[in-house]
N, CA, C and O atoms as CSV, one atom per row, in Angstrom:
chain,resi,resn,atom,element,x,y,z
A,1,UNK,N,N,0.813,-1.208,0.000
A,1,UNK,CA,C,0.000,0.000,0.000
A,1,UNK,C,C,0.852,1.266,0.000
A,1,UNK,O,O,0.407,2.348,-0.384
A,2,UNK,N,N,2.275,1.060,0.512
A,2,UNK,CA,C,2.629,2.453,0.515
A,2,UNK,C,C,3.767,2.831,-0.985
A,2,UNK,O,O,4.476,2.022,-1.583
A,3,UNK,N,N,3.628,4.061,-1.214
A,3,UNK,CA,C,3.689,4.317,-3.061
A,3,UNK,C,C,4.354,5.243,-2.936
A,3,UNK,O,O,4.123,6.012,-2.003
A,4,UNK,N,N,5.334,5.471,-3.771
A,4,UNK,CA,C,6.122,6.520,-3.985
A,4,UNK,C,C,5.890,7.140,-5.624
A,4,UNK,O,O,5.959,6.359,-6.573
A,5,UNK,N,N,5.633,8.506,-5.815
A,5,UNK,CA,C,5.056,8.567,-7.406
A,5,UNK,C,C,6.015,9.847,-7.717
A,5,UNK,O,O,6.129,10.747,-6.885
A,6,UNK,N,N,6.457,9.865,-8.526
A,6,UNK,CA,C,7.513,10.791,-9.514
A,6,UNK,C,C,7.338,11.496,-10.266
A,6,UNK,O,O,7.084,10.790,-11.243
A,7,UNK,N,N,7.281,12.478,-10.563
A,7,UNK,CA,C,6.489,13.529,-11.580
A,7,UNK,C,C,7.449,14.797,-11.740
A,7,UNK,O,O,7.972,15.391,-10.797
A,8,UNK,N,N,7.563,15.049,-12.826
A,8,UNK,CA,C,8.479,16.607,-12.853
A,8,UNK,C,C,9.082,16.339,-14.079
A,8,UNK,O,O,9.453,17.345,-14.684
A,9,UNK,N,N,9.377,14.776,-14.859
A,9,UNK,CA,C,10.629,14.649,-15.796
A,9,UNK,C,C,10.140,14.731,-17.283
A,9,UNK,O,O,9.016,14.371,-17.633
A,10,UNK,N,N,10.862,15.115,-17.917
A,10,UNK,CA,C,10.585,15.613,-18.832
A,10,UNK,C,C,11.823,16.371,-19.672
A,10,UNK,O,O,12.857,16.768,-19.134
A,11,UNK,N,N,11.554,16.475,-20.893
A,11,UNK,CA,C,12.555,17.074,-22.365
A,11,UNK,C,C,13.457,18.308,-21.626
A,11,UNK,O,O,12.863,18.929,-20.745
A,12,UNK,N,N,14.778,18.680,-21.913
A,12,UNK,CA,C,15.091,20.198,-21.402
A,12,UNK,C,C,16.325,20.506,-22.332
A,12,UNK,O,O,16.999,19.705,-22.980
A,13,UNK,N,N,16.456,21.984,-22.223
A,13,UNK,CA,C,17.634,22.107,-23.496
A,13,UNK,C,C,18.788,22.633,-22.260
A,13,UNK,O,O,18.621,23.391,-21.304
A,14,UNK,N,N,19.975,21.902,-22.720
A,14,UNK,CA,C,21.358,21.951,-21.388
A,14,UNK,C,C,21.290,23.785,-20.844
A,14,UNK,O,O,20.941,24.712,-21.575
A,15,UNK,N,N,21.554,23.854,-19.969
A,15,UNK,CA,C,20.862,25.083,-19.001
A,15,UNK,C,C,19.463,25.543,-18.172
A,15,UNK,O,O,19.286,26.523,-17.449
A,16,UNK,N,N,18.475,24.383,-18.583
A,16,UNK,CA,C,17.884,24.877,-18.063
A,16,UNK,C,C,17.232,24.142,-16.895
A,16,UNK,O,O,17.923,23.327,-16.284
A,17,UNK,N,N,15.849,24.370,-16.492
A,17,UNK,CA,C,15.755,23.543,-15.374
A,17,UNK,C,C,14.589,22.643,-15.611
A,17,UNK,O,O,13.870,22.661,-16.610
A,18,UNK,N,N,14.441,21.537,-14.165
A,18,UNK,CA,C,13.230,21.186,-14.087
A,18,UNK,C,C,13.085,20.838,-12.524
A,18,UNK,O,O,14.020,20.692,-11.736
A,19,UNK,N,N,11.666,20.735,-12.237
A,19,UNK,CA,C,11.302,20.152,-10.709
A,19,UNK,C,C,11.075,18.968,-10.787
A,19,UNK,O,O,10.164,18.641,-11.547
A,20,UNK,N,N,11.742,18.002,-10.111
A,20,UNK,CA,C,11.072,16.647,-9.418
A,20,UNK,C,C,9.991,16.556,-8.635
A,20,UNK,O,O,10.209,17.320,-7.694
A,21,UNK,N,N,8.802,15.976,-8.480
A,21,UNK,CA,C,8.086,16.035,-7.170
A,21,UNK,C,C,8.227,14.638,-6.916
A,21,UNK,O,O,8.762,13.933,-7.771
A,22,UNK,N,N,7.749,14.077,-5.678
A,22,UNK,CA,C,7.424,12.421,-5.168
A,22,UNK,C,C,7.227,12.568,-3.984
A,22,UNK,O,O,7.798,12.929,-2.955
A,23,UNK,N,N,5.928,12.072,-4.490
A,23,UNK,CA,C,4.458,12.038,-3.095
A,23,UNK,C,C,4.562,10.389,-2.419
A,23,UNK,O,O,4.595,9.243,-2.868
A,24,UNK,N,N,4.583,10.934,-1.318
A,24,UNK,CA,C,4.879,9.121,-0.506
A,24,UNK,C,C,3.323,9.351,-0.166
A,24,UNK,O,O,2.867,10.491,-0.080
A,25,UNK,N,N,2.351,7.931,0.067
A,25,UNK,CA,C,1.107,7.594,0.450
A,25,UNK,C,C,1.153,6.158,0.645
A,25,UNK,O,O,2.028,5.358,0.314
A,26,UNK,N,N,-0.160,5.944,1.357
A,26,UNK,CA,C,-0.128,4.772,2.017
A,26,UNK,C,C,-0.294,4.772,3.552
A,26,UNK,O,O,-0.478,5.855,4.107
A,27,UNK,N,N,-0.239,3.561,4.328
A,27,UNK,CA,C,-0.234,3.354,5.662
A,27,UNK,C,C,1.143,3.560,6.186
A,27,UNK,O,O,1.532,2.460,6.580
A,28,UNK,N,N,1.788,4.197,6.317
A,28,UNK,CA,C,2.758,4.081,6.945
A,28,UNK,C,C,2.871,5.173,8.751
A,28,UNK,O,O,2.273,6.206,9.051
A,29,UNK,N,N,3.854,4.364,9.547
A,29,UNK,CA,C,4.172,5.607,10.771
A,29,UNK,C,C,4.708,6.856,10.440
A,29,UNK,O,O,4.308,8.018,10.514
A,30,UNK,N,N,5.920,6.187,9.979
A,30,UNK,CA,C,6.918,7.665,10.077
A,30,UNK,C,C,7.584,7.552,8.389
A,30,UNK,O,O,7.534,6.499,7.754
A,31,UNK,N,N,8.059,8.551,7.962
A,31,UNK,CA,C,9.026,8.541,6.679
A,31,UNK,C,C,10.364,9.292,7.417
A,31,UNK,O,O,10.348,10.299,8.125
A,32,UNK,N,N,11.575,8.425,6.991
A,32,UNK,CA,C,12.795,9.397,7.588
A,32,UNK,C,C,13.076,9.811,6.030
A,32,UNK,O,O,12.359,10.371,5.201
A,33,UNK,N,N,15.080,9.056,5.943
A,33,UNK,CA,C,15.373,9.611,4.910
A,33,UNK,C,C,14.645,9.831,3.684
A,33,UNK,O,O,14.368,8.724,3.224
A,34,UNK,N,N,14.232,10.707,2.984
A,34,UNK,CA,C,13.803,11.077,1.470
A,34,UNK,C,C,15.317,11.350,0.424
A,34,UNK,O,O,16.181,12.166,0.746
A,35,UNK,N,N,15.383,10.571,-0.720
A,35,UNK,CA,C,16.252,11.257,-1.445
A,35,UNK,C,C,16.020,10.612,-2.962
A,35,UNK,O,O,15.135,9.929,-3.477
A,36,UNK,N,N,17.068,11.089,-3.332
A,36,UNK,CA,C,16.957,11.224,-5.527
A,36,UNK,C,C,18.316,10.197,-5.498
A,36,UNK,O,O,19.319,10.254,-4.787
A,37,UNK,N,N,17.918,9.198,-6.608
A,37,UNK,CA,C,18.551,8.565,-7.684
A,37,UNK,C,C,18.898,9.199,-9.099
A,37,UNK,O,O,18.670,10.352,-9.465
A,38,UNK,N,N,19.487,8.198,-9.788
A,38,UNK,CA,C,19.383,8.286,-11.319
A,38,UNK,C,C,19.863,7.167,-11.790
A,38,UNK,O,O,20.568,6.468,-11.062
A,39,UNK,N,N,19.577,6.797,-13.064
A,39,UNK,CA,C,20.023,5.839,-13.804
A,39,UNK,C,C,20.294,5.997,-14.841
A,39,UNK,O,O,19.290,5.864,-15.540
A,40,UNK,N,N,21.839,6.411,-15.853
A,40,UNK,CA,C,21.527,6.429,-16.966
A,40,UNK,C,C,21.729,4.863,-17.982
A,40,UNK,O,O,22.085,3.814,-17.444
A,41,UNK,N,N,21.455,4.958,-19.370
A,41,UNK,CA,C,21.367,3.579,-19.924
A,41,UNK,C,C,22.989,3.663,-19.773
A,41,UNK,O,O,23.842,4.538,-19.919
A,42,UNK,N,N,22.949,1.909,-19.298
A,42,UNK,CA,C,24.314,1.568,-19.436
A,42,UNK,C,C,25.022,1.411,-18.393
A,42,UNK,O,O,25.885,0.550,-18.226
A,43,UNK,N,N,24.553,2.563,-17.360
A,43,UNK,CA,C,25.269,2.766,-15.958
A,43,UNK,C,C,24.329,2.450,-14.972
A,43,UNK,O,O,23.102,2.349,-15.005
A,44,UNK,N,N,25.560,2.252,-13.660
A,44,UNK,CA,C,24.662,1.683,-12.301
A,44,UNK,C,C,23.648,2.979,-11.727
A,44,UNK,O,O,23.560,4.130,-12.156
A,45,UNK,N,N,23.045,2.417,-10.772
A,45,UNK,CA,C,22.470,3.732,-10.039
A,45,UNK,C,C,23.184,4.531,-9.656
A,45,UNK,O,O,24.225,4.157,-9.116
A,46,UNK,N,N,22.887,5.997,-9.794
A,46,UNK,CA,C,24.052,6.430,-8.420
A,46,UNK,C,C,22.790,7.812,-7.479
A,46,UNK,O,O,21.750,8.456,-7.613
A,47,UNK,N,N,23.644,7.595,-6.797
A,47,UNK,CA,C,22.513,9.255,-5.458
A,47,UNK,C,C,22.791,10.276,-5.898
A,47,UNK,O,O,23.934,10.651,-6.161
A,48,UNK,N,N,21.688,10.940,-6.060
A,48,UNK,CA,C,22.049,12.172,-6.334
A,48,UNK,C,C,22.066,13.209,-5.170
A,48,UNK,O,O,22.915,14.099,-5.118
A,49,UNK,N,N,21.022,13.037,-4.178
A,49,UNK,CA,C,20.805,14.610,-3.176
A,49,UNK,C,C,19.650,12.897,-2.205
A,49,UNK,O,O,19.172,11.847,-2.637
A,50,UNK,N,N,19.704,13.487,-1.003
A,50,UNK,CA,C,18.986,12.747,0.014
A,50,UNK,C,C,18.511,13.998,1.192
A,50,UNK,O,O,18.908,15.163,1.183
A,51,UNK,N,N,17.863,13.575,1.857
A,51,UNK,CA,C,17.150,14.740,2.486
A,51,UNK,C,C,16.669,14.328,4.102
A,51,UNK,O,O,15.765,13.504,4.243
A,52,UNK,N,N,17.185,14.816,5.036
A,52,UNK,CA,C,16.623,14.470,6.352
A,52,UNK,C,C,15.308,14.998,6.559
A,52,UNK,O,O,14.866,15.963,5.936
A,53,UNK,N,N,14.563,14.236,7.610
A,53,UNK,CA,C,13.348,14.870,8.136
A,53,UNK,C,C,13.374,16.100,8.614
A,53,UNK,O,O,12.376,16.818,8.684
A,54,UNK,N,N,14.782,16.495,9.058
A,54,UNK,CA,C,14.709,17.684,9.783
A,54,UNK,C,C,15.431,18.626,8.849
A,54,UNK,O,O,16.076,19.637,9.127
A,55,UNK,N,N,15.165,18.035,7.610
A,55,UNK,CA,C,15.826,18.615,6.559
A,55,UNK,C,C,17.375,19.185,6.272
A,55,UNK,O,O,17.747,20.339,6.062
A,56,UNK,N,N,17.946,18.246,6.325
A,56,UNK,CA,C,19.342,18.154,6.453
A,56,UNK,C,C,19.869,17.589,5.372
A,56,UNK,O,O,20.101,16.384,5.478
A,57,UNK,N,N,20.311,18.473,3.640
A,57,UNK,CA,C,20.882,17.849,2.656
A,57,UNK,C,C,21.859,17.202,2.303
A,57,UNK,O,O,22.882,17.755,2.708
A,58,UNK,N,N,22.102,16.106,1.626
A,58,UNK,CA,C,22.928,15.893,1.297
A,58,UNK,C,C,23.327,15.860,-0.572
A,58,UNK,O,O,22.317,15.735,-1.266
A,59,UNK,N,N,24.579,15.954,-1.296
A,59,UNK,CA,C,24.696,16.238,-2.378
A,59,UNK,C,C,25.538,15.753,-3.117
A,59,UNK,O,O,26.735,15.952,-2.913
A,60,UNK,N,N,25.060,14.960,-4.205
A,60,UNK,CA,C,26.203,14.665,-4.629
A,60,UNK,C,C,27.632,15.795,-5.532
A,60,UNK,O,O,27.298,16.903,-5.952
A,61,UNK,N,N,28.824,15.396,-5.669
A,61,UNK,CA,C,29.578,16.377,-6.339
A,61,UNK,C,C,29.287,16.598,-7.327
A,61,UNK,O,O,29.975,17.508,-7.789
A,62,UNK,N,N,28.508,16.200,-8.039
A,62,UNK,CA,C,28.275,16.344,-9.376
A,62,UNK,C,C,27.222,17.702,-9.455
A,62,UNK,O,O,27.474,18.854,-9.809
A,63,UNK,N,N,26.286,17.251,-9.107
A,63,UNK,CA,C,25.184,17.851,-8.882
A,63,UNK,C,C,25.326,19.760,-7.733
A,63,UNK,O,O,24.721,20.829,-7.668
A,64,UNK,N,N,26.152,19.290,-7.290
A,64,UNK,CA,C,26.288,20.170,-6.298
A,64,UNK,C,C,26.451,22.063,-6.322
A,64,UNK,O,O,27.625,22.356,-6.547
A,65,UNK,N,N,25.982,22.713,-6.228
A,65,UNK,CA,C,25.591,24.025,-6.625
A,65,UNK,C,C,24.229,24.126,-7.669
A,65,UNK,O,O,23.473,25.096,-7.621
A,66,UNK,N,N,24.069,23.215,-8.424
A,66,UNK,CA,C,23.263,23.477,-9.411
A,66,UNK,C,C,21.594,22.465,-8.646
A,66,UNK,O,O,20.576,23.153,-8.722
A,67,UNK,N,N,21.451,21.486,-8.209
A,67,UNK,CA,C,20.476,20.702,-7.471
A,67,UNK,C,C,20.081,21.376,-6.370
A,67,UNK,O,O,21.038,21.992,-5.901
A,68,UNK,N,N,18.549,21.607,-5.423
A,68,UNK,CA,C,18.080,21.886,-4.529
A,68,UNK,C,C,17.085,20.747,-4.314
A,68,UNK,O,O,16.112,20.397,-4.983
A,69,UNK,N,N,17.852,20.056,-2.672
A,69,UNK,CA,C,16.372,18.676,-2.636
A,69,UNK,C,C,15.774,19.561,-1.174
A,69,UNK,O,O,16.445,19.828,-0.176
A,70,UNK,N,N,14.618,19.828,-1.370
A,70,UNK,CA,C,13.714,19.841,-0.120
A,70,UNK,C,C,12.734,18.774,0.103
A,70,UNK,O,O,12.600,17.718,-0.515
A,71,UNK,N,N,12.167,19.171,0.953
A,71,UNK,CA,C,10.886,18.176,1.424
A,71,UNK,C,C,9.989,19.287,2.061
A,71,UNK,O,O,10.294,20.423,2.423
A,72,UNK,N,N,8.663,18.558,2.094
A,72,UNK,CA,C,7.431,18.975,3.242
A,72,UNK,C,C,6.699,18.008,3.761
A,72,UNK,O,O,5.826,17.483,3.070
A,73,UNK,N,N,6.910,17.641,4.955
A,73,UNK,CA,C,6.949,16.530,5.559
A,73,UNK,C,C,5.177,16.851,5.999
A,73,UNK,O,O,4.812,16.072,6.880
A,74,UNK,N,N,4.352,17.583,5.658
A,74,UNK,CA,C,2.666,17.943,5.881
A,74,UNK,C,C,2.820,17.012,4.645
A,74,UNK,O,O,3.096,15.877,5.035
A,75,UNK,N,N,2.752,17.081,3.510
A,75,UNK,CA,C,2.198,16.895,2.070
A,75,UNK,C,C,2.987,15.396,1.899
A,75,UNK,O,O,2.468,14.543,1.178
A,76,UNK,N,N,4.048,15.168,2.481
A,76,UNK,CA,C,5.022,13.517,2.455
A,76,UNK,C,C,5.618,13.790,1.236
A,76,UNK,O,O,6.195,12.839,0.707
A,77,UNK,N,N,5.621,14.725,0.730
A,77,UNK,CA,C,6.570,14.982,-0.574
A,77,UNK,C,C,7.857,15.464,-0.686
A,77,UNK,O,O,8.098,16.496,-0.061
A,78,UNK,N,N,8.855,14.897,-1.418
A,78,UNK,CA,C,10.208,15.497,-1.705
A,78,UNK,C,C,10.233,15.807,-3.087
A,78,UNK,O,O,9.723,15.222,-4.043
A,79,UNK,N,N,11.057,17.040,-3.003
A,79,UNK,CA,C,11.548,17.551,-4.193
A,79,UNK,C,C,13.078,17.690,-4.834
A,79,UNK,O,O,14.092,17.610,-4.140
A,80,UNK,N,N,13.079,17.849,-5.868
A,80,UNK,CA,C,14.602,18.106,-6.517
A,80,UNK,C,C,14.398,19.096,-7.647
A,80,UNK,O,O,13.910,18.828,-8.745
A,81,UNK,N,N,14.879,20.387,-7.193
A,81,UNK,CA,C,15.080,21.559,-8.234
A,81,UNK,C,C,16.427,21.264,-8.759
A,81,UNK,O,O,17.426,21.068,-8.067
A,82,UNK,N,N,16.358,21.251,-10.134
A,82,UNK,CA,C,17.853,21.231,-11.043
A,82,UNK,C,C,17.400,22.134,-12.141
A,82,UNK,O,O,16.424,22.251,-12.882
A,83,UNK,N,N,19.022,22.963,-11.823
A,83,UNK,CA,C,19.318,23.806,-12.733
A,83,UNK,C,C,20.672,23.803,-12.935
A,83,UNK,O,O,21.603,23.428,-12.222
A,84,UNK,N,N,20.604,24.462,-14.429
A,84,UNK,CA,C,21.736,24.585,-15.115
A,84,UNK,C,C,22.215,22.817,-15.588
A,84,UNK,O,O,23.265,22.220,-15.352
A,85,UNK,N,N,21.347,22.496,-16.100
A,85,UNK,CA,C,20.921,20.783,-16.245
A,85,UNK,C,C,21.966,20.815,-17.607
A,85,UNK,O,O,21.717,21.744,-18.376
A,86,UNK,N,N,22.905,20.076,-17.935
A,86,UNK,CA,C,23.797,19.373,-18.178
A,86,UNK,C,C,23.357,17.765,-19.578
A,86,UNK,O,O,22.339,17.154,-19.253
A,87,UNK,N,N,23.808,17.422,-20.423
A,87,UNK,CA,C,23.468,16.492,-20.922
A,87,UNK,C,C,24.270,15.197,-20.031
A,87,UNK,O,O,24.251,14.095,-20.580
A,88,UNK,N,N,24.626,15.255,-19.338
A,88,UNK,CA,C,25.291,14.380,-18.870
A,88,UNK,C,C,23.988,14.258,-17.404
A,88,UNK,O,O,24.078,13.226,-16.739
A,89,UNK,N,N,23.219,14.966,-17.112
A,89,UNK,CA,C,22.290,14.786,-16.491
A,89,UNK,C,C,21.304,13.767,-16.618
A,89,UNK,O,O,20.772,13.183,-15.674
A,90,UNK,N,N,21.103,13.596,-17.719
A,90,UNK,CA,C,20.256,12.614,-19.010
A,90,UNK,C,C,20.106,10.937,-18.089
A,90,UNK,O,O,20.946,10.072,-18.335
A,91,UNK,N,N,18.978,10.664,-17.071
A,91,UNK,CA,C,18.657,9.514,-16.673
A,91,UNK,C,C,17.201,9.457,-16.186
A,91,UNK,O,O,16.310,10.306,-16.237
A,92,UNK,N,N,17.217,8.478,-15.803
A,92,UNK,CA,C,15.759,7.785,-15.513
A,92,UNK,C,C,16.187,8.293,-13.922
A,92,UNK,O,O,17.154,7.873,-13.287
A,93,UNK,N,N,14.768,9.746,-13.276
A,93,UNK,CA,C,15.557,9.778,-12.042
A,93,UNK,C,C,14.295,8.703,-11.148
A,93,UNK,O,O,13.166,8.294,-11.419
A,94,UNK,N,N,15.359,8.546,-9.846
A,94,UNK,CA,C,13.680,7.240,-8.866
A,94,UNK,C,C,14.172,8.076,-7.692
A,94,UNK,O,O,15.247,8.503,-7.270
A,95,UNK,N,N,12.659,8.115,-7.305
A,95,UNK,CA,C,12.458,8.729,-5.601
A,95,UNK,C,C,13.016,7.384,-4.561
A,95,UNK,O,O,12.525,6.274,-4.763
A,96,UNK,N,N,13.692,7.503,-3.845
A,96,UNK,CA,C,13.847,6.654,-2.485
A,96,UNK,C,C,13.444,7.244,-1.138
A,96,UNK,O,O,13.561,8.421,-0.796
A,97,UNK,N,N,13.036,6.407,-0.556
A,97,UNK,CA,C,12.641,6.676,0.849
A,97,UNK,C,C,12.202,5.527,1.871
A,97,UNK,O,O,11.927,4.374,1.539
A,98,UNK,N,N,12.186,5.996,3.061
A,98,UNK,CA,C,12.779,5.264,4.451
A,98,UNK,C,C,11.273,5.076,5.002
A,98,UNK,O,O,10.697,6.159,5.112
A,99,UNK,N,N,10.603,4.104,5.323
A,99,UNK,CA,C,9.266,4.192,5.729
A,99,UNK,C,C,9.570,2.994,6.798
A,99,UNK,O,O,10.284,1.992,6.784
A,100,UNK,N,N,8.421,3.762,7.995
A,100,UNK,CA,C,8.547,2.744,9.098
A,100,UNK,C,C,6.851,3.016,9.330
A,100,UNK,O,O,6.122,4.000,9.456
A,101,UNK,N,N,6.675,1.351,9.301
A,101,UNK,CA,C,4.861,0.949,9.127
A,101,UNK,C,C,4.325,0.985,10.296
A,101,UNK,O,O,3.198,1.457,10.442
A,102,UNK,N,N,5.004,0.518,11.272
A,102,UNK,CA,C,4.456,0.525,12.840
A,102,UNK,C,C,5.075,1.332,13.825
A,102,UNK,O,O,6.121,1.865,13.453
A,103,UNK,N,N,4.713,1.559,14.965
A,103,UNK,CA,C,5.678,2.372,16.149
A,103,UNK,C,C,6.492,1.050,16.555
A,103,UNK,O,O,6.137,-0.078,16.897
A,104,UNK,N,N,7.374,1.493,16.424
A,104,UNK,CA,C,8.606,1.089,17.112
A,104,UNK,C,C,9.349,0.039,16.158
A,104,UNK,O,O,10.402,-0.447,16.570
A,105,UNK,N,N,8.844,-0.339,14.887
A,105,UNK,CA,C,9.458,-0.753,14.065
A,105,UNK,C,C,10.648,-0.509,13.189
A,105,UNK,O,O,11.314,0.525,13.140
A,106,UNK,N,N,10.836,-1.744,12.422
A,106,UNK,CA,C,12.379,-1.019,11.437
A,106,UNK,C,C,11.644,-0.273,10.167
A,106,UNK,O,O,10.671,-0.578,9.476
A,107,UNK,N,N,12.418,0.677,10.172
A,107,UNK,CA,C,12.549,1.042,8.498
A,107,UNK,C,C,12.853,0.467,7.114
A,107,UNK,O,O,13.903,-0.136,6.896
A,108,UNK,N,N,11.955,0.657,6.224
A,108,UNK,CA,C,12.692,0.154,4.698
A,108,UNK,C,C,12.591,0.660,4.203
A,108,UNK,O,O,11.738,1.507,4.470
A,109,UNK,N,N,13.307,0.762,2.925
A,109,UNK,CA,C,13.345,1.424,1.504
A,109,UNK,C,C,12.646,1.187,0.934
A,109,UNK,O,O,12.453,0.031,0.560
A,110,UNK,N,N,11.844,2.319,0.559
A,110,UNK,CA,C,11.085,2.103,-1.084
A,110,UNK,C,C,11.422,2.689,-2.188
A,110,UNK,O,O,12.399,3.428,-2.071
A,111,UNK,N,N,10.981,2.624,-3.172
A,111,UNK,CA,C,11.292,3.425,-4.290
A,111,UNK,C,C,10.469,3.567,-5.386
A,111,UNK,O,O,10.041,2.505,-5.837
A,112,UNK,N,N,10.123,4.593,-5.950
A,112,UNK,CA,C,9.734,4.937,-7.024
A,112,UNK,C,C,9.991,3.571,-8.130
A,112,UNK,O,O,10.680,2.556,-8.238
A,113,UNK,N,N,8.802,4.422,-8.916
A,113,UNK,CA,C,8.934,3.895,-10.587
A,113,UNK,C,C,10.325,4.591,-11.308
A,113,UNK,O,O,11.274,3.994,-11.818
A,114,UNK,N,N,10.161,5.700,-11.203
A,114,UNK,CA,C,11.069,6.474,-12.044
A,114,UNK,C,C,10.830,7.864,-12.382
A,114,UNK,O,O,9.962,8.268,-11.608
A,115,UNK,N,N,11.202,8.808,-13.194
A,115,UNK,CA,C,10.928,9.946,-13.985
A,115,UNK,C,C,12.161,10.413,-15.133
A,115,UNK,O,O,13.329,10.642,-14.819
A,116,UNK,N,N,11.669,10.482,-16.342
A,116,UNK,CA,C,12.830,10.173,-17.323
A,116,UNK,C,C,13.138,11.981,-17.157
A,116,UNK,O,O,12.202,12.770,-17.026
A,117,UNK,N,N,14.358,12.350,-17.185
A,117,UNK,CA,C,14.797,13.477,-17.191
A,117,UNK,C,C,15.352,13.311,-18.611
A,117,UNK,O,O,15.360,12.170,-19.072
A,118,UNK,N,N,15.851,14.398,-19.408
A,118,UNK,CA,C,16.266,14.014,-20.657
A,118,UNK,C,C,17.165,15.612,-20.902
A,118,UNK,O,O,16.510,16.464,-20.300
A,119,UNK,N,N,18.103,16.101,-21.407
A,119,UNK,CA,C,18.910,17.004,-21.794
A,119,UNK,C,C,19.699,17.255,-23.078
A,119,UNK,O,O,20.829,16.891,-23.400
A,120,UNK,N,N,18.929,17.865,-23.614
A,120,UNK,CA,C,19.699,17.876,-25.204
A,120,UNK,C,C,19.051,19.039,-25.959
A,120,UNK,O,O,17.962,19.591,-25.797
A,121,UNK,N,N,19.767,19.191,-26.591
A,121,UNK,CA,C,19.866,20.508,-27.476
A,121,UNK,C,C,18.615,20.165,-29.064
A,121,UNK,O,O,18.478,21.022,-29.938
């Protein structure tokens, strides 16, 4: 029952931007970590930006100056603002996140479907 959904990806010409959204729903207690993937063809996953509850970023070097990940922990949604988007940006991005179903239980990972980001002229 609990879903992670991805929305924001889409065509862009190198410079410019786009928003990620991903709405967590479902039964769950608590959501901790929130953060961004990518995948491009060919290559492994890698992290892009992760996000504490108490909103505490993290970034990858790549990404770093040009990516903004927030959250709003009312709405269960995380975001990823990218700008100054890069063709080397060019992957399938997936929401991850930390969900704990009961009080006092462990946490697991879920993850998104995906959202194709794409960069080219």
């Amino acid at each position: 029952q609990v879903q992670l959904v991805e929305s924001g990806g889409g065509l862009v010409q190198p410079g410019g931007s786009l928003r990620l959204s991903c709405v967590a729903s479902g039964s769950m207690f608590s959501i901790g970590v929130m953060g961004w993937y990518r995948q491009a063809p060919g290559k492994e996953r890698e992290q892009v930006a992760d996000i504490t509850r108490s909103g505490s970023p993290n970034y990858a070097d790549s990404v770093k100056g040009r990516f903004t990940i927030s959250r709003d922990n009312v709405k269960n949604t995380v975001y990823l603002q990218m700008n100054s988007l890069k063709p080397e940006d060019t992957a399938v991005y997936y929401c991850k996140a930390n969900f704990g179903l009961i009080a006092g239980g462990p946490l697991y990972a879920y993850w998104g479907q995906g959202t194709q980001v794409t960069v080219s002229s």
